[in-house]
N, C-alpha and C positions, 0 to 999 in steps of 0.2 A: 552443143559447144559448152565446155567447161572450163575454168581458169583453172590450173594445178601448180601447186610451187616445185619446182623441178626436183627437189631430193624424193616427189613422190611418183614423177614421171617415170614411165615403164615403157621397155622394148618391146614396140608393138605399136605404142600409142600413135594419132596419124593427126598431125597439126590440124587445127581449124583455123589456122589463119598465120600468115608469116612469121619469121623470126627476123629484127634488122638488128645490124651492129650502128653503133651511134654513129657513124657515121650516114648512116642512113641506106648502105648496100644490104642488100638479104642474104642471110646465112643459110635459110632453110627455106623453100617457099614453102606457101601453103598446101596442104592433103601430102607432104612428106609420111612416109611410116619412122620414124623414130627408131634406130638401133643401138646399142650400146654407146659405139661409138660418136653417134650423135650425141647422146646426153653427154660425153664426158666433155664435146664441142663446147657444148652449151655450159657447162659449169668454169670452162676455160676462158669462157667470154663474162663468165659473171651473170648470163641471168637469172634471172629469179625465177620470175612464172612463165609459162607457156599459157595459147589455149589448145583445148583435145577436144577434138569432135567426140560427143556423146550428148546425150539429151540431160538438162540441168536446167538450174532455176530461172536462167537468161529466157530459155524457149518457155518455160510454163509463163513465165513473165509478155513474151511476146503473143501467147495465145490467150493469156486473160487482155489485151490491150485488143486482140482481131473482137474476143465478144464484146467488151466495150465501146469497139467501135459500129459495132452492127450496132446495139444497142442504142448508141447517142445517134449517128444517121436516119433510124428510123422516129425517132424522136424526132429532130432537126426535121424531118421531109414530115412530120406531121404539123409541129410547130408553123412549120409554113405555109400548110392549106389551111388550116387552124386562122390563121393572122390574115389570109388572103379573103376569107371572110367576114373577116370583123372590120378590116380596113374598107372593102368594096362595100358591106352595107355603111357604112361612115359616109365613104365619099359619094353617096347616094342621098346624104341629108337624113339616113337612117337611124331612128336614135337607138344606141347600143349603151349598156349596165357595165357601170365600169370594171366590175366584177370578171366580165369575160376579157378586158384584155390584162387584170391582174394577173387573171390564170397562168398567162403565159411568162408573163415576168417569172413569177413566185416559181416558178419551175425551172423555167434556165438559172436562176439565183443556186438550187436544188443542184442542178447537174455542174453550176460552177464548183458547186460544195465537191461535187464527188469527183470531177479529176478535170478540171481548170484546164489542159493541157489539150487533152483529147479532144474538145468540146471548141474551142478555139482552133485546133486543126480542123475540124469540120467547115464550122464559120470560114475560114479562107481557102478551104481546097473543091469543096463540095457546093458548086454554082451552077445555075442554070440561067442559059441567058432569055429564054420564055418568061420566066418569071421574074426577072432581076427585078422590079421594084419592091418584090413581097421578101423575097430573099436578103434583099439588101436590107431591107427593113429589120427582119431576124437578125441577120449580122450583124448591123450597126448595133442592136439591144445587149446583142452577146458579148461586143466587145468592149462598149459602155460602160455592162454593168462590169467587167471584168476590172477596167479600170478604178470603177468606184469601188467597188471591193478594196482595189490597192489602197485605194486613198482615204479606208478608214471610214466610209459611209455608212450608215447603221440599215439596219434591214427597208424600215420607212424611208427613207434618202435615196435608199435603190430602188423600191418599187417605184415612186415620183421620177429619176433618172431612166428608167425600165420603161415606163409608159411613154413616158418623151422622146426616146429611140426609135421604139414602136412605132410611133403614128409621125415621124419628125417628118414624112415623106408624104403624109395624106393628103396634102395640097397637089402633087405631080399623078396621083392615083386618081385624083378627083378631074385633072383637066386631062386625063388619059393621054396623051404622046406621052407621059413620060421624059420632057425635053428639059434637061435638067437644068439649062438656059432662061427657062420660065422665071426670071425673078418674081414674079409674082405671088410665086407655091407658096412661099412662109404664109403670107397675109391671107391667103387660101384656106391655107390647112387651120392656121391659127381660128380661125372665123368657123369654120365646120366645127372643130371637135368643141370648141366653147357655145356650139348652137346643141350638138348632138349629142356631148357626151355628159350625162349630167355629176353633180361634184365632182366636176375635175381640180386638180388643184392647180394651183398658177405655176407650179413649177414645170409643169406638164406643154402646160401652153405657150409657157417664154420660150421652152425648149423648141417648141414647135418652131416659134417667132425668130430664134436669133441663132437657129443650126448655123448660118453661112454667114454670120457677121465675123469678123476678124480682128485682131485685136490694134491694126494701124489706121482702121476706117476703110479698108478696101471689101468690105462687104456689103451685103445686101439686108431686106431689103432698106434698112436706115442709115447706115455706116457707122455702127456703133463702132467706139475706139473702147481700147481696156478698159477698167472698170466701168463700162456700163454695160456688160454682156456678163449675164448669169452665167456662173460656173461651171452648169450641168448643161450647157449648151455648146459652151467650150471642150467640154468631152464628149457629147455627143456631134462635134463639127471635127473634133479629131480621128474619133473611130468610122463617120461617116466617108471620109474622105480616104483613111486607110481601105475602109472595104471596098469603094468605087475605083482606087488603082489596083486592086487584085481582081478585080472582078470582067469577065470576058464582055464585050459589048460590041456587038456588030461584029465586023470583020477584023475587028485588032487583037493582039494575042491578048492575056491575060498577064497585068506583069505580077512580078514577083513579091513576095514581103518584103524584103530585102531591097527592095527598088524603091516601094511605097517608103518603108522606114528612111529610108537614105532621102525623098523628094520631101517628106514630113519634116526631118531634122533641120533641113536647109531651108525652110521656111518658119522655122520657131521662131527667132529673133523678130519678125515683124508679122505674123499671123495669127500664131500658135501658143498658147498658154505651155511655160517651160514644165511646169509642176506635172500637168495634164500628159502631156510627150513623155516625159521620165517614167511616167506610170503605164504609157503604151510601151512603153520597151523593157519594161520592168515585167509584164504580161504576156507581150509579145516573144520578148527575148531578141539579141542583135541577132542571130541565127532563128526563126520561130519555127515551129516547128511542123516536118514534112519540108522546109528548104532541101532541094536540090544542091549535093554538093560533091565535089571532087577533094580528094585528100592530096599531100602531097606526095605520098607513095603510087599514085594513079586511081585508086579503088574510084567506086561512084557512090554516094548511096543520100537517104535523105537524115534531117535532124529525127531525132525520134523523142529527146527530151532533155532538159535544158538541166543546169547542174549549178552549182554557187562560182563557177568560173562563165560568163557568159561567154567567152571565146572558146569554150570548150566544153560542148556539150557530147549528151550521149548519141551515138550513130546509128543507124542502119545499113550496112553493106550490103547492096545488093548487084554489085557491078566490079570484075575483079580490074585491073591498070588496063587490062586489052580490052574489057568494054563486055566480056564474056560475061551473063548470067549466073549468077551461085545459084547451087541446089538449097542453099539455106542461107538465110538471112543472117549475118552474123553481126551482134551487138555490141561496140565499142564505144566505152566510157573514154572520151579524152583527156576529162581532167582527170584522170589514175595514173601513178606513178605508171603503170606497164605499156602506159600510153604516151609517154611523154615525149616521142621523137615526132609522132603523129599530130598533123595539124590539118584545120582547111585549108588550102591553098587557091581554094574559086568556087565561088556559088555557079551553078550551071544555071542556063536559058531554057526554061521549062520548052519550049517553044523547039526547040532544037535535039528533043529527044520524045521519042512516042513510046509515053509512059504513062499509066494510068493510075493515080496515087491510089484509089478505091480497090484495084485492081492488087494491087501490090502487098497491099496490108492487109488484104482476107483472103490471100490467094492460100 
């Protein structure tokens, strides 16, 4: 697919994707072939560009994102047996060099470096619920540090915030149910990694200590109110809580970002530090990316990448109004002028269509 400005369109050419009049009815569906007299259609109505099916810098764009994606998955699924070790021998009373779970920090820091985007759709699309506490663990660090990034933390601030995501969970790994009702874990975990891990630093272990305190006293395990809960625990109890709503668990579906954001926001005012939330939505994006979405022209397809308009990010079409398959994935920038009649009109219910995001983007 290629954009072409129509004085350079030729009889022959075969759309890659509709033409609307502002009112919003189609003039040309899409896979039309283009005749004369179409183009002069098209110059009578005022468009400017069209797109033409051919292969262009969209598709080499879409297939450096499938290697990137291989790439950060196998990572992420290493990352994760990686951490399932360091955290099992912890909550064994085993003493571990702090050195090995730097590793893992200093390295998602590394791949936030290289595309922020991609690497945060893995963290919420790509879960398993065998593993969810080790996973969870990964995720919460990815989108922790994702956040301190935002907010300006210096490389040391993240590895301290980086380790504290990490292990924020090693008290629930250590009493093995996994029952996240345990008030107990903080003062658990707190006590293990200050027995087992040696120079840790305090920042590491308040984190451990006050992931679930909240900022009105409705937390655990002390009821700390605002200002007395470390800041990097309050990002670390933000991003812990976004990954636990996206995240599958027993027999319930997995909800959405978009659900999670929406249940986060509405709890800012008396839980949630506001600076902290700006900076997950700031990262996340109000659309994050691989959302599920329906346009208002019918199409389906997911966010593929967020743009300086948050209500209008870049797409991926992969579902035409009738719900048919495309043979090609087609890439629409919203916020572009050529784009401007196009909007989301509904996030879809992952849950309600049997679609496989891993599946879809390396297909």
């Amino acid at each position: 697919m290629r954009r072409v400005y129509l004085d350079e369109v030729k009889p022959g050419d075969k759309l890659a994707w509709p033409v609307y009049l502002s009112s919003g009815e189609v003039l040309f569906e899409k896979g039309r072939v283009l005749t004369s007299e179409d183009i002069d259609r098209l110059h009578e109505w005022r468009v400017v560009e069209v797109l033409i099916e051919g292969y262009d810098e969209i598709e080499k764009e879409l297939e450096r994102e499938r290697m990137l994606l291989e790439v950060f998955k196998e990572a992420h699924k290493y990352t994760v047996e990686y951490s399932r070790n360091v955290l099992e021998r912890l909550s064994r009373n085993v003493e571990v060099k702090r050195e090995e779970i730097g590793k893992v920090v200093l390295d998602t820091i590394e791949n936030l470096s290289i595309n922020k985007d991609v690497l945060l759709m893995i963290s919420a699309y790509f879960k398993r619920k065998d593993d969810y506490l080790f996973v969870h663990a990964v995720n919460t660090m990815t989108i922790a540090l994702a956040i301190g990034g935002y907010l300006g933390y210096t490389e040391e601030e993240l590895e301290h915030l980086g380790m504290g995501a990490l292990l924020h969970d090693i008290g629930l790994v250590h009493l093995a149910d996994g029952n996240e009702e345990r008030k107990e874990h903080p003062e658990v975990g707190f006590k293990i990694v200050k027995n087992t891990l040696s120079n840790v630093h305090p920042v590491v272990t308040n984190i451990i200590l006050q992931h679930h305190e909240r900022k009105d006293g409705s937390g655990f395990p002390f009821g700390l109110k605002e200002g007395e809960i470390l800041k990097e625990a309050m990002i670390v109890g933000v991003a812990e809580v976004f990954d636990r709503l996206t995240s599958p668990r027993g027999e319930g579906r997995r909800g959405s970002s978009f659900e999670a954001m929406k249940f986060i926001l509405s709890n800012t005012k008396d839980k949630f530090d506001p600076k902290v939330v700006e900076a997950l939505m700031r990262v996340m994006v109000i659309y994050p990316l691989g959302t599920l979405i329906r346009l208002n022209t019918g199409e389906i397809g997911r966010v593929a990448a967020s743009t300086p308009n948050p209500f209008r990010p870049k797409v991926n079409i992969m579902f035409d109004k009738y719900g048919r398959p495309l043979e090609k994935i087609v890439r629409i920038d919203l916020s572009e002028e050529l784009a401007y009649r196009l909007y989301i009109a509904e996030v879809l219910d992952e849950s309600a269509y049997d679609l496989d995001l891993s599946q879809e983007i390396t297909a």
